[in-house]
C-alpha angles and dihedrals in degrees: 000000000000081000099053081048084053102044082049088044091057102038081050099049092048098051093048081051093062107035086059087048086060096043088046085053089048097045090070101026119124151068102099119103103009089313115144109233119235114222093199094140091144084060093048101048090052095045087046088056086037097061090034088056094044098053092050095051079049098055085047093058096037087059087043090055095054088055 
């Protein structure tokens, strides 16, 4: 049981991971074509921590499930 928590644990992780590392990219898109730039460099810096935080915790879980 405690291998299937781990497996979710890390798909979810990874996932979360991701999904920051694209908010993170949003955050601070902008300023080509008209397009009005966002300076939202607090909200990428979190998001950044966030997704790194995340992927680690993934990998973690990932090494606990193999043994």
């Amino acid at each position: 049981m405690k291998n299937k928590i781990m497996k979710f644990t890390c798909t979810l992780m990874a996932v979360v991971g991701t999904l920051c590392m694209v908010v993170a990219v949003g955050a601070i898109d902008g300023g080509y074509k008209g397009v009005p730039m966002n300076d939202n460099w607090l909200l990428c810096g979190t998001m950044t921590l966030l997704g790194i935080s995340s992927f680690i915790l993934s990998l973690y879980a990932q090494e606990a499930s193999n043994n």
